[in-house]
Biotite code that builds the C-alpha atoms (Angstrom):
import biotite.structure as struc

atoms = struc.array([
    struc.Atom([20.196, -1.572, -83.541], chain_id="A", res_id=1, res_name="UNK", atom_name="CA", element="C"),
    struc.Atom([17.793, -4.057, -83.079], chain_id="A", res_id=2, res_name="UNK", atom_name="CA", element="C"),
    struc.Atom([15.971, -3.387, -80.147], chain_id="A", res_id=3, res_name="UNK", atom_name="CA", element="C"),
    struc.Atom([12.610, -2.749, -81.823], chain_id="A", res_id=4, res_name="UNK", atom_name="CA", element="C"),
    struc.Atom([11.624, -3.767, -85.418], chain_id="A", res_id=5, res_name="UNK", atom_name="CA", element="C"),
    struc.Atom([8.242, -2.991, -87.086], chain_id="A", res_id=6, res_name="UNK", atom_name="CA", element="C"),
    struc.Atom([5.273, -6.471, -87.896], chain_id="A", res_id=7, res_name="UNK", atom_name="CA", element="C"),
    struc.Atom([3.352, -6.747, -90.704], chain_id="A", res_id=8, res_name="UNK", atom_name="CA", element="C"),
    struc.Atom([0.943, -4.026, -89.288], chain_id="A", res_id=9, res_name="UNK", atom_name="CA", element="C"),
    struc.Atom([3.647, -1.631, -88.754], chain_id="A", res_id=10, res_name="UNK", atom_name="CA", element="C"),
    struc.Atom([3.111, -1.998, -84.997], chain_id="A", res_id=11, res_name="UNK", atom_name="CA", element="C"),
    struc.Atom([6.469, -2.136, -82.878], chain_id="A", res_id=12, res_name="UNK", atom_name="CA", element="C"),
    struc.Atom([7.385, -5.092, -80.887], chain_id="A", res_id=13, res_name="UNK", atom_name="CA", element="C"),
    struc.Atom([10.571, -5.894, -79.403], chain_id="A", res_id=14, res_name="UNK", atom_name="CA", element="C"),
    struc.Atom([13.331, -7.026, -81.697], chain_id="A", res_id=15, res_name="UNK", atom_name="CA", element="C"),
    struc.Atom([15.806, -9.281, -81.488], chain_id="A", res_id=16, res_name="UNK", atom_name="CA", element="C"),
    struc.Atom([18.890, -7.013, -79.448], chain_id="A", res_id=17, res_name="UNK", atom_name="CA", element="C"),
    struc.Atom([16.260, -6.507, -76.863], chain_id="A", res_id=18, res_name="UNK", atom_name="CA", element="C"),
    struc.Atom([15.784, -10.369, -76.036], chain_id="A", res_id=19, res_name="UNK", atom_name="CA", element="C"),
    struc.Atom([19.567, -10.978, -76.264], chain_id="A", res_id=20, res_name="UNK", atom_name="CA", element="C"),
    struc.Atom([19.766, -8.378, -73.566], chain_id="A", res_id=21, res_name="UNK", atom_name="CA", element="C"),
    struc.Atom([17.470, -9.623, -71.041], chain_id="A", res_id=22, res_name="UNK", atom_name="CA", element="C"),
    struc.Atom([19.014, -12.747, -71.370], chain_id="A", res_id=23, res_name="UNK", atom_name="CA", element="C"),
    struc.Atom([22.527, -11.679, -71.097], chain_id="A", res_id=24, res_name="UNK", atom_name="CA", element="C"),
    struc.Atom([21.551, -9.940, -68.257], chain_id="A", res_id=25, res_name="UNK", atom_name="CA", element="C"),
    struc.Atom([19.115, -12.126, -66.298], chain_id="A", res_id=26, res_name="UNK", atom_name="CA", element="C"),
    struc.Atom([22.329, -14.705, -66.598], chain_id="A", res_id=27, res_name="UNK", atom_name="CA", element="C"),
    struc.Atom([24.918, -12.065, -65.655], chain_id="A", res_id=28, res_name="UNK", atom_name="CA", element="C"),
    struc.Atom([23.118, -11.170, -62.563], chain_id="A", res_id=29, res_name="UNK", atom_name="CA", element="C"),
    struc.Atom([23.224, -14.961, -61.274], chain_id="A", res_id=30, res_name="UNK", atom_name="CA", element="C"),
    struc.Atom([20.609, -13.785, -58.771], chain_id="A", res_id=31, res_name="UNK", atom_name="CA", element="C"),
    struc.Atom([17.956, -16.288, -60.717], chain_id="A", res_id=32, res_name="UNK", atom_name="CA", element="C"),
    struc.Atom([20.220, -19.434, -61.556], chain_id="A", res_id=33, res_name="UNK", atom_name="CA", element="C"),
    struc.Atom([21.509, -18.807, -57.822], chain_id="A", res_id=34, res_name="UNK", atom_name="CA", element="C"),
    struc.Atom([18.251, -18.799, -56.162], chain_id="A", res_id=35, res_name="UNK", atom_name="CA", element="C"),
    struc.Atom([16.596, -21.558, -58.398], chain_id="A", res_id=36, res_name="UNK", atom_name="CA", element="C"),
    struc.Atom([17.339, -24.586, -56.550], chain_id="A", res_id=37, res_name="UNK", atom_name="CA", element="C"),
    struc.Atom([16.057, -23.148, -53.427], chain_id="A", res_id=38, res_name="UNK", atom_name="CA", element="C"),
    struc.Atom([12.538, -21.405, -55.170], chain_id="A", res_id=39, res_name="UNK", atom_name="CA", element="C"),
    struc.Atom([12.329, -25.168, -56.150], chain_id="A", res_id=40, res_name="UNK", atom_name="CA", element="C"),
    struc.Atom([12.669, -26.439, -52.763], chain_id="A", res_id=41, res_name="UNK", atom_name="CA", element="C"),
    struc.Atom([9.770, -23.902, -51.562], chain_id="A", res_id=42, res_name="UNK", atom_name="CA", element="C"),
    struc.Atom([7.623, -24.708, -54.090], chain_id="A", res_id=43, res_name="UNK", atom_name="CA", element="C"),
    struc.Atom([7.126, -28.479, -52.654], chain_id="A", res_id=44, res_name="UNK", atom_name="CA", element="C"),
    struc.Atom([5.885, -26.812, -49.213], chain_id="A", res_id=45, res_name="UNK", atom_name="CA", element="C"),
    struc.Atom([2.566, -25.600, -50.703], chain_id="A", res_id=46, res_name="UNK", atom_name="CA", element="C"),
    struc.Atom([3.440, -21.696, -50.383], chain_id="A", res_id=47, res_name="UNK", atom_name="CA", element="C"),
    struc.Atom([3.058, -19.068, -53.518], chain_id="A", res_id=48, res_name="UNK", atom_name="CA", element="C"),
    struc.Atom([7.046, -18.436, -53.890], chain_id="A", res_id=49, res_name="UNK", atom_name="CA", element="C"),
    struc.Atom([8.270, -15.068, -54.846], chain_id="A", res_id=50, res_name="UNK", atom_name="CA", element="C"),
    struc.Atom([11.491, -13.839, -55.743], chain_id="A", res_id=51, res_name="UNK", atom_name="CA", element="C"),
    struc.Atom([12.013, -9.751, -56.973], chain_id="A", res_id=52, res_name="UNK", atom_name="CA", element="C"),
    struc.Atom([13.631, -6.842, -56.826], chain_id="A", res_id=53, res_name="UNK", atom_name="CA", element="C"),
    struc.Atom([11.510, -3.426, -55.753], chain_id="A", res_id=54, res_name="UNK", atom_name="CA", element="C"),
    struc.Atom([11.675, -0.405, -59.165], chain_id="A", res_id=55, res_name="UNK", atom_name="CA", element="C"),
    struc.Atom([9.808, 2.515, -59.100], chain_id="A", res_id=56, res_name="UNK", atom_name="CA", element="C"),
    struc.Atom([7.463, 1.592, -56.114], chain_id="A", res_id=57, res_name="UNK", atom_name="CA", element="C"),
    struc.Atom([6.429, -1.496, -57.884], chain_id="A", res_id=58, res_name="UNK", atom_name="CA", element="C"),
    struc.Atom([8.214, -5.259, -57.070], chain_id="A", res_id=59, res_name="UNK", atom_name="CA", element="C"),
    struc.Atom([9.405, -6.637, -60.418], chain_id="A", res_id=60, res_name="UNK", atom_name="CA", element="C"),
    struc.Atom([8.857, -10.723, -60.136], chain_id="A", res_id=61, res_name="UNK", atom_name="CA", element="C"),
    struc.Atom([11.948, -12.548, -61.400], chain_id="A", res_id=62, res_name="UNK", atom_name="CA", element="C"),
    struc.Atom([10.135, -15.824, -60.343], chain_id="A", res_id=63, res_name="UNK", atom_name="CA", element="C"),
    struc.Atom([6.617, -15.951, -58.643], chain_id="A", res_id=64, res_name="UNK", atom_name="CA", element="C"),
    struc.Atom([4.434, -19.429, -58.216], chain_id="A", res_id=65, res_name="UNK", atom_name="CA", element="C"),
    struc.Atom([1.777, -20.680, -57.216], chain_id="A", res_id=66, res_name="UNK", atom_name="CA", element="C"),
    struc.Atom([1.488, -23.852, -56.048], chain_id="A", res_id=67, res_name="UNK", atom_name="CA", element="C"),
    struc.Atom([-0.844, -24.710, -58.796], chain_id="A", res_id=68, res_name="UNK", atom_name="CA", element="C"),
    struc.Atom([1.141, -23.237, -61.572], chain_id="A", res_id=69, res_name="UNK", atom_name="CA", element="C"),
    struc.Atom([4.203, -24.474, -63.684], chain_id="A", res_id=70, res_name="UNK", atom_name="CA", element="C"),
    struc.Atom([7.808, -23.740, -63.617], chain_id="A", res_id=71, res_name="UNK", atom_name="CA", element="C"),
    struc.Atom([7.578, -21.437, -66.673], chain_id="A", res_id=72, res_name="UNK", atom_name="CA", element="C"),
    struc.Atom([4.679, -19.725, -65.796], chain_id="A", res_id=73, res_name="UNK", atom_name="CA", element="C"),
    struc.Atom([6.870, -18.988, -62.414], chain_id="A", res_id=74, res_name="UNK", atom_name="CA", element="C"),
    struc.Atom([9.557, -17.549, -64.413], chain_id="A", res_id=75, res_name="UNK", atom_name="CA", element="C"),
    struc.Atom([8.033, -15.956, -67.699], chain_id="A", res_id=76, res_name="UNK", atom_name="CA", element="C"),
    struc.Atom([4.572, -14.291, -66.829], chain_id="A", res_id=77, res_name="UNK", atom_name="CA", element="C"),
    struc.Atom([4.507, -11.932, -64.689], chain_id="A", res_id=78, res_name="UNK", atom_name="CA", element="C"),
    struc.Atom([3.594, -7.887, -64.208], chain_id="A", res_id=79, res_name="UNK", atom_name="CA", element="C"),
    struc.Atom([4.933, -5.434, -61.785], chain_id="A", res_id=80, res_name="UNK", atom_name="CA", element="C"),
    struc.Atom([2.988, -5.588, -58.735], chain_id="A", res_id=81, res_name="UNK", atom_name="CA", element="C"),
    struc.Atom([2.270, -2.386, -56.177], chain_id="A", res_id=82, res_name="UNK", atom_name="CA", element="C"),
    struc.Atom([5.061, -2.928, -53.537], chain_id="A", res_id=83, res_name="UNK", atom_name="CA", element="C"),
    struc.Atom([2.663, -2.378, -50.470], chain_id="A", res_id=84, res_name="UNK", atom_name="CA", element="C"),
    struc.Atom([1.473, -5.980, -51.780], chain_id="A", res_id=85, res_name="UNK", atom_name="CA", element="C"),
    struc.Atom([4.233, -7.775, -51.647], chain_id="A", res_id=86, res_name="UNK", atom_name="CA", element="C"),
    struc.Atom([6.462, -9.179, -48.774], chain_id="A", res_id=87, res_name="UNK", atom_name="CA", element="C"),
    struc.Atom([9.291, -9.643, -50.968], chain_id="A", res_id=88, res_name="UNK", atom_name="CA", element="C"),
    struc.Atom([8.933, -5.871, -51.525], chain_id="A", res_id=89, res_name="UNK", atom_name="CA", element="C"),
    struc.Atom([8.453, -4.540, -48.298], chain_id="A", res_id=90, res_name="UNK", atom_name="CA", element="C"),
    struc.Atom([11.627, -6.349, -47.196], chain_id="A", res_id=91, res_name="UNK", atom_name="CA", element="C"),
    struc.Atom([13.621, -5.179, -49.556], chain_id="A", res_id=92, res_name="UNK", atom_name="CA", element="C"),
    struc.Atom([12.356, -1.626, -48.772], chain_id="A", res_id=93, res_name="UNK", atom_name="CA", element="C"),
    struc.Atom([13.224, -2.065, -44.876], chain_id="A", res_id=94, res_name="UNK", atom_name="CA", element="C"),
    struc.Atom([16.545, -3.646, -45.681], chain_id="A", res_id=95, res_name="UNK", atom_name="CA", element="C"),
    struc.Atom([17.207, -0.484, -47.631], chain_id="A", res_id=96, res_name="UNK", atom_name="CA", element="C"),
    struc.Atom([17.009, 1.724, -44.892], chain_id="A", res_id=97, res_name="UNK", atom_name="CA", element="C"),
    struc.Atom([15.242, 4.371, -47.664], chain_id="A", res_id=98, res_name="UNK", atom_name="CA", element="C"),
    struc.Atom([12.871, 6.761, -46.812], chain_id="A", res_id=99, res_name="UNK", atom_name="CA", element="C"),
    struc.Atom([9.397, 5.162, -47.181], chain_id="A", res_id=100, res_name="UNK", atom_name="CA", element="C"),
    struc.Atom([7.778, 8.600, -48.269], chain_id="A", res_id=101, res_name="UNK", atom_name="CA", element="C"),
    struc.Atom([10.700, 8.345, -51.023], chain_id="A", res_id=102, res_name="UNK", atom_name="CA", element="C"),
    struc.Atom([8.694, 5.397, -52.566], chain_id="A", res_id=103, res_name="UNK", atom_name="CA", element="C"),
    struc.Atom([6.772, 6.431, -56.293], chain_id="A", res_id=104, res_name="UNK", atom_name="CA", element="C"),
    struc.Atom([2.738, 6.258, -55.330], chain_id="A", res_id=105, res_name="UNK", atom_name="CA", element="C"),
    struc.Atom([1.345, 3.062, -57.482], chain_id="A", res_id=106, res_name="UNK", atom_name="CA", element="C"),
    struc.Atom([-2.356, 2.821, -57.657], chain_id="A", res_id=107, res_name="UNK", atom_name="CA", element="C"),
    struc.Atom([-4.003, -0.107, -55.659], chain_id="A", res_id=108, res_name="UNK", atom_name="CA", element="C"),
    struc.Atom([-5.553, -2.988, -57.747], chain_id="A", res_id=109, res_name="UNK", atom_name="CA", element="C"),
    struc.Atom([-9.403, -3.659, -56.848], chain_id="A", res_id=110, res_name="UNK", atom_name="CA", element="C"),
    struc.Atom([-8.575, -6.965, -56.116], chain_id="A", res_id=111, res_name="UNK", atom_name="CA", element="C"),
    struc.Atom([-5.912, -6.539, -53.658], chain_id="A", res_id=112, res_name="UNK", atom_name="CA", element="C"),
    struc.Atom([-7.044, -5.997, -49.857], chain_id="A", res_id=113, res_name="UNK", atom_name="CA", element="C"),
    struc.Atom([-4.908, -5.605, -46.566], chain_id="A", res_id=114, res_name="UNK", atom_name="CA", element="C"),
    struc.Atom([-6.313, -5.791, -43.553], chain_id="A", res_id=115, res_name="UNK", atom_name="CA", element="C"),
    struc.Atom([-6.440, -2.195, -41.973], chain_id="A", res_id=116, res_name="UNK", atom_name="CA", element="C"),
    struc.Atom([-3.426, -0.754, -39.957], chain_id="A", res_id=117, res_name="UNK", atom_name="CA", element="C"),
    struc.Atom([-1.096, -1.928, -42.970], chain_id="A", res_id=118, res_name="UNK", atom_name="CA", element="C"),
    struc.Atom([0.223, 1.222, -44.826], chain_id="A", res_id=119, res_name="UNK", atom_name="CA", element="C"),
    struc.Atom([3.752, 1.069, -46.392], chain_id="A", res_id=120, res_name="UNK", atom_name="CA", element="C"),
    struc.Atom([5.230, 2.767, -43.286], chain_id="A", res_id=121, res_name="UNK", atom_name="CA", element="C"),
    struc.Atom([3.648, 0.440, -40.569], chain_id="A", res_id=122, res_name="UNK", atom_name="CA", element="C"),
    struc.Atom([4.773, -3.093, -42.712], chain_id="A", res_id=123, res_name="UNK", atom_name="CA", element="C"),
    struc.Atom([8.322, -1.656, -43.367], chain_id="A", res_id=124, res_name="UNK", atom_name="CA", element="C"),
    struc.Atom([8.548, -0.409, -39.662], chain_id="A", res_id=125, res_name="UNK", atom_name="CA", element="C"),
    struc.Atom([7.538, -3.856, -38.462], chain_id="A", res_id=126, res_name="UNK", atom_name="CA", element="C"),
    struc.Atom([10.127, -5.324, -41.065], chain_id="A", res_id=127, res_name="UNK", atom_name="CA", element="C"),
    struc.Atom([12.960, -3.375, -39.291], chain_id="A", res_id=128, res_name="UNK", atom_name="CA", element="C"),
    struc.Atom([12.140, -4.108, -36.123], chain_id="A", res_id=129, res_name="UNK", atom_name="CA", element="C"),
    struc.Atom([11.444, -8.031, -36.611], chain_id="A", res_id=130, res_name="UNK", atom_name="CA", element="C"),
    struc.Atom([13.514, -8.773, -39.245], chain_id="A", res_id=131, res_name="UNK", atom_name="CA", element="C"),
    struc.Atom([11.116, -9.855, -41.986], chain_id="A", res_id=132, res_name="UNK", atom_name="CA", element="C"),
    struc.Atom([8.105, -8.711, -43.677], chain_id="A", res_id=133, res_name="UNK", atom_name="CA", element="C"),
    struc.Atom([4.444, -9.506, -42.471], chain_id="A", res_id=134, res_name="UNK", atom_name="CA", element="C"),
    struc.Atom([1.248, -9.025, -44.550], chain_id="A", res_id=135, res_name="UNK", atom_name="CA", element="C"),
    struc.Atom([-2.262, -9.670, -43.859], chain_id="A", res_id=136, res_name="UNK", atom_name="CA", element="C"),
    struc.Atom([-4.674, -9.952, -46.675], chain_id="A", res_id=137, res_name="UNK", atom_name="CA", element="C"),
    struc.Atom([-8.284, -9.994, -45.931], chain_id="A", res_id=138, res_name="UNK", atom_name="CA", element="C"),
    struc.Atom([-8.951, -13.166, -47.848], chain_id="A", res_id=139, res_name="UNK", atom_name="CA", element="C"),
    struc.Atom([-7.102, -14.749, -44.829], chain_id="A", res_id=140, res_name="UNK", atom_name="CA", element="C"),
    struc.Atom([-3.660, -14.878, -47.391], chain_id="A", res_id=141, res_name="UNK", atom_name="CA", element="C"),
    struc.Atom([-0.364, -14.089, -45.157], chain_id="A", res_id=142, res_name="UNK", atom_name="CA", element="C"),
    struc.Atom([2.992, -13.185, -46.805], chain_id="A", res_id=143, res_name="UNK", atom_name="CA", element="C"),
    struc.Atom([6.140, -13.180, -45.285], chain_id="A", res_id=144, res_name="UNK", atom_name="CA", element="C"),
    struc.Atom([9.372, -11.889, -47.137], chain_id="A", res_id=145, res_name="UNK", atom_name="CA", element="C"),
    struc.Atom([13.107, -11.261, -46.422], chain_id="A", res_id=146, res_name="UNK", atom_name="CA", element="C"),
    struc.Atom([15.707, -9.685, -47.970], chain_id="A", res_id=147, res_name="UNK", atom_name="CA", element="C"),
    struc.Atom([18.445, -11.601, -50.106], chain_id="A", res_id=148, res_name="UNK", atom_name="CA", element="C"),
    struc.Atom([22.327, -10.044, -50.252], chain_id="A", res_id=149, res_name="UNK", atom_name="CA", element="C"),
    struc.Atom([24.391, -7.817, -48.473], chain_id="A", res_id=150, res_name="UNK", atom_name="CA", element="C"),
    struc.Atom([23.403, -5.177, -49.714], chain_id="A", res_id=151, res_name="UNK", atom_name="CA", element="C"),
    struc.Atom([20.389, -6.204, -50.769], chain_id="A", res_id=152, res_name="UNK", atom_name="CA", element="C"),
    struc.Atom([19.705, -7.323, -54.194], chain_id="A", res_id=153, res_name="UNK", atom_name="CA", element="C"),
    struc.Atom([15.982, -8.962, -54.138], chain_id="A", res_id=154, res_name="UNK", atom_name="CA", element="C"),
    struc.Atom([13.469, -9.837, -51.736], chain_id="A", res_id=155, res_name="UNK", atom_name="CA", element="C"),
    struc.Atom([12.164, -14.002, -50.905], chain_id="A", res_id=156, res_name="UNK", atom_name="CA", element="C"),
    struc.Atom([8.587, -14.219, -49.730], chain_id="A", res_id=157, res_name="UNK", atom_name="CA", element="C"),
    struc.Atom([6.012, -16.937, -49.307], chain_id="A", res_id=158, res_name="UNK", atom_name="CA", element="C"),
    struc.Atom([2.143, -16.617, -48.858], chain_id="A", res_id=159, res_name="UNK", atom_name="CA", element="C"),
    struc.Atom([-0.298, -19.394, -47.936], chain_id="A", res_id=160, res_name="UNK", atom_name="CA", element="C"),
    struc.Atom([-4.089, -18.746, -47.114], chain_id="A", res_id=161, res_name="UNK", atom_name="CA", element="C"),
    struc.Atom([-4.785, -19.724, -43.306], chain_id="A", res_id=162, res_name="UNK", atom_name="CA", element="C"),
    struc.Atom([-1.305, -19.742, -42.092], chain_id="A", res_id=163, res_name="UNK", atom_name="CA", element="C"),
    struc.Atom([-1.633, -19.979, -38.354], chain_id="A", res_id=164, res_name="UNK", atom_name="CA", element="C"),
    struc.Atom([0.534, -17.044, -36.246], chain_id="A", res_id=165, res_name="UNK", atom_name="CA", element="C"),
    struc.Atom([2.441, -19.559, -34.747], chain_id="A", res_id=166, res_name="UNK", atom_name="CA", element="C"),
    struc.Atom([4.311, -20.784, -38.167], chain_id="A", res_id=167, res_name="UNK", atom_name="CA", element="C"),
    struc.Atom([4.716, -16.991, -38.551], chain_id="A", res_id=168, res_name="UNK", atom_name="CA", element="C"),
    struc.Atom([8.297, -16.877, -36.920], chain_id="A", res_id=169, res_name="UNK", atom_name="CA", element="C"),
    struc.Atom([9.683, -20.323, -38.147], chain_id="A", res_id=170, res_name="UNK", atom_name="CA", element="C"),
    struc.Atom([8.517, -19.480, -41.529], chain_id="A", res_id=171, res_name="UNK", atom_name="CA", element="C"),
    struc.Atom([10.436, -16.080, -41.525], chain_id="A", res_id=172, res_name="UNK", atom_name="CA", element="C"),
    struc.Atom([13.587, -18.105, -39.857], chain_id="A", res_id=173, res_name="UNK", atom_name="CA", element="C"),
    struc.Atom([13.702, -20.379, -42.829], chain_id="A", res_id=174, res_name="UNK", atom_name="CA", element="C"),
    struc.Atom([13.424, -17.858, -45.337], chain_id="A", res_id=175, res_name="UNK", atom_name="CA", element="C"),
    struc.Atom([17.121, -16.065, -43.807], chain_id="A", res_id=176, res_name="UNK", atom_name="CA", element="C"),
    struc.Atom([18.730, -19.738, -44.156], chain_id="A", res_id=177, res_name="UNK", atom_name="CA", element="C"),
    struc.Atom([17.708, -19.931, -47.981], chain_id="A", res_id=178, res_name="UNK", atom_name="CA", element="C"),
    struc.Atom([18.183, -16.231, -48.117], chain_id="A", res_id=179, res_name="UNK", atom_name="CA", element="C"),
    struc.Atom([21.646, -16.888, -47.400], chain_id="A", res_id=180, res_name="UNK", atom_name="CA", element="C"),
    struc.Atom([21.871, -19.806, -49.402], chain_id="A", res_id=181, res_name="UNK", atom_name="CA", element="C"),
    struc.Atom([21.030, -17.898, -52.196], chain_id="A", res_id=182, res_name="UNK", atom_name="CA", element="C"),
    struc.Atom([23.844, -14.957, -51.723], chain_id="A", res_id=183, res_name="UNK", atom_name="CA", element="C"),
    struc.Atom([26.435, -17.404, -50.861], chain_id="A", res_id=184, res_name="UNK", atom_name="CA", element="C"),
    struc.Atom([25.817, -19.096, -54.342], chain_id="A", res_id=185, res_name="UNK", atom_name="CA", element="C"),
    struc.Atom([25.675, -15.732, -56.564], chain_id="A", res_id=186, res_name="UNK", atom_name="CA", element="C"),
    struc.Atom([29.309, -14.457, -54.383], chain_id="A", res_id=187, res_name="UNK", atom_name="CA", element="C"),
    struc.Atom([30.688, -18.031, -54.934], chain_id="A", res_id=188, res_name="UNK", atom_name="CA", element="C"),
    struc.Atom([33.144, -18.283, -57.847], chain_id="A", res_id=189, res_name="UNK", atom_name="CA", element="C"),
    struc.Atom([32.271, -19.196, -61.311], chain_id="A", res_id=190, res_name="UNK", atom_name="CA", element="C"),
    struc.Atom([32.846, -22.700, -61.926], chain_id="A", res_id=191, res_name="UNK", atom_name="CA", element="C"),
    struc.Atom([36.279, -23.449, -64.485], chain_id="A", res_id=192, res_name="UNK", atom_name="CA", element="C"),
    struc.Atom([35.680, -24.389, -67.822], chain_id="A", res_id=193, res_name="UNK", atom_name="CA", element="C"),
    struc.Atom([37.496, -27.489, -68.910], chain_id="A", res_id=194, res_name="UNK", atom_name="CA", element="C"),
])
């Protein structure tokens, strides 16, 4: 069928039916070419941008950049990441309305640190009640994340290091203006071919 085929060491790799089909479905979606001009907006502001959807506990990265990296690295290399770390996953999660406790365990990466107080529960609590997601790293990183679509189809978060609490509420108000921005551009209509 050719989703797998064998190299030259008779290892598998993916073949070519499998690439057709990511692409024919990260198109399909229009979540990505919907959101792209305003990731690219973001992405002048100095914030890491993140845009995914939450899978088995874990936040799969459709586009995630730093402001240091390059457009493809933002859109081509990425793993899935615990959902307790992201903000874009935690406000997915509250706008959800799941059960928390529902949520697959994924083990915590050494290198990841929240400041105490912020278990799943307490972050997606505090995303219901406010309207966004807030985390605290302890290297001083905060992330703040909405939720994109009615229903909700992905989660939009930005991080900067040192981010003073004050910016904390205008940041979070001008992720729900691109957040709609993006959902009014994947529900608009395909444009006519001529």
């Amino acid at each position: 069928m050719g989703l797998l085929e064998r190299d030259a060491d008779r290892k598998y790799r993916p073949g070519p039916a499998l690439h057709a089909l990511a692409a024919r479905n990260m198109m399909a979606s229009g979540l990505l070419p919907a959101a792209l001009p305003a990731l690219l907006r973001l992405r002048g502001e100095g914030y890491t941008v993140g845009l995914g959807t939450v899978w088995a506990g874990q936040v799969c990265y459709l586009f995630h950049e730093r402001p240091w990296q390059s457009l493809e690295e933002a859109i081509l290399r990425h793993e899935l990441w615990p959902v307790q770390f992201s903000g874009a996953g935690v406000a997915l999660l509250a706008a959800q309305r799941g059960e928390v406790e529902d949520v697959p365990a994924v083990p915590v990466r050494g290198e990841m640190s929240l400041l105490p107080g912020q278990k799943l529960t307490n972050t997606v609590a505090f995303a219901r009640k406010h309207g966004y997601a807030l985390l605290r790293f302890a290297d001083d990183i905060v992330s703040i994340g909405v939720a994109v679509g009615s229903p909700p189809v992905a989660g939009l978060a930005v991080s900067r290091q040192h981010l003073g609490e004050e910016f904390i509420p205008e940041i979070a108000a001008k992720l729900h203006v691109i957040a709609e921005e993006i959902s009014t551009r994947m529900n608009a209509p395909p444009p006519l071919n001529t």
